[in-house]
N, C-alpha and C positions, 0 to 999 in steps of 0.2 A: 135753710137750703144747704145741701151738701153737693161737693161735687168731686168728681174723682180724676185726677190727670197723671196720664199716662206719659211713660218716657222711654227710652232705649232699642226702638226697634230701628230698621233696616237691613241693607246687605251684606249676607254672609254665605260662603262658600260652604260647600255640604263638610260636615267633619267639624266646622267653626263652631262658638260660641257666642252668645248673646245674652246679654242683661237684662232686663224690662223690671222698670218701678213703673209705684202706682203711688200716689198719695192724694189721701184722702185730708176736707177740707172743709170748715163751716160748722154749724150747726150737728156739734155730735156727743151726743152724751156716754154712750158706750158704740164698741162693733163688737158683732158676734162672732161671724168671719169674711175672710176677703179670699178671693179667687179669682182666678185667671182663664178665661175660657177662651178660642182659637172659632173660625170663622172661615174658612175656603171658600174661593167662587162657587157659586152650586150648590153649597151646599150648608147645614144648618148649623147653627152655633153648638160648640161640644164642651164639654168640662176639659181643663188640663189637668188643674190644680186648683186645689181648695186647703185653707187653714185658718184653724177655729183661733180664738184667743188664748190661750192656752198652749197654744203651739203643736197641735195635731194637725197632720197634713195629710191627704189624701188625693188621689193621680190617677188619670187614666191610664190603660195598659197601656198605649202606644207610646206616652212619656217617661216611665218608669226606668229609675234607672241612668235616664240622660238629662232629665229636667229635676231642681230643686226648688221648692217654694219657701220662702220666709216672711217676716215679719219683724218691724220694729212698733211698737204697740205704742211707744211713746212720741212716736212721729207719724202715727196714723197710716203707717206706708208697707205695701208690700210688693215683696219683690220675687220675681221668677228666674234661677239661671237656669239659662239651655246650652246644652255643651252636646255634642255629637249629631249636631242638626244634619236633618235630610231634607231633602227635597218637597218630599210630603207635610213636612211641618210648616211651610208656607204658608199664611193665614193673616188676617186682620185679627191680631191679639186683644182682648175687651178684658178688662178690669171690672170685679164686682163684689159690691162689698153690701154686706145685713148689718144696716147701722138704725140705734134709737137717737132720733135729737134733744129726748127729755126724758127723766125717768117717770115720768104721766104717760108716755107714748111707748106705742109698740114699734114692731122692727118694722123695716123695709128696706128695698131692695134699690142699690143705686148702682148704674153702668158709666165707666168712662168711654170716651170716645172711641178709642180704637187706637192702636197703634201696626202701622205693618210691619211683618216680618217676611222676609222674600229672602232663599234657600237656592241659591244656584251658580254654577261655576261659568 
C-alpha cells in the first residue's frame, strides 16, 4: 500500500507565496513521476505541475512562471513553490504520483488528499 500526504497549504494574500509537500510512503519500488494538480469549486481537476524522475518538469500556462516544481527522490517527496498567487489560484491542491511497488509490477496511479489553498486579502 502507498500513500501520499500532503502539507503546506492555507491563507495567503494575493502577491504571497506558498509551499506545498507531498510525501510519498509504503510500498515503493520506483516512481516515474509526481505532480500536482488544483481542483476549484465547479469545476474539474487541472494539471499544475508534473515531474518525471529525472527531473523534467512540465506546467500549465496559467502557472508558468509563478510556480516551481521539485523533487527530492531520496525522500520520496515533491514539492510545489507558488510565489505571485492570485485569486484564481484558489483550489484544493491533490498530489499525484506513477509509482511501481515491485519490479514484477507495473505503474499506478496514487492521489493524496488534498490540501487547500485560499488566495485573498
Amino acid at each position: 500500500q502507498v500513500q501520499l500526504v500532503e502539507s503546506g497549504g492555507g491563507l495567503v494574500q494575493p502577491g504571497g507565496s506558498l509551499r506545498l509537500s507531498c510525501a510519498a510512503s509504503g510500498s515503493i519500488f520506483r516512481i516515474n513521476t509526481m505532480g500536482w494538480y488544483h481542483q476549484a469549486p465547479g469545476k474539474e481537476r487541472e494539471l499544475v505541475a508534473v515531474i518525471t524522475s529525472d527531473g523534467s518538469a512540465n506546467y500549465a500556462d496559467s502557472v508558468k512562471g509563478r510556480f516551481t516544481i521539485s523533487s527530492d527522490n531520496a525522500k520520496n517527496t515533491v514539492y510545489l513553490q507558488m510565489s505571485s498567487l492570485k485569486p484564481e489560484d484558489t483550489a484544493v491542491y491533490y498530489c499525484n504520483a506513477l509509482i511501481r511497488s515491485s519490479r514484477y509490477s507495473g505503474y499506478f496511479g496514487v492521489w493524496g488528499q488534498g490540501t487547500l489553498v485560499t488566495v485573498s486579502s
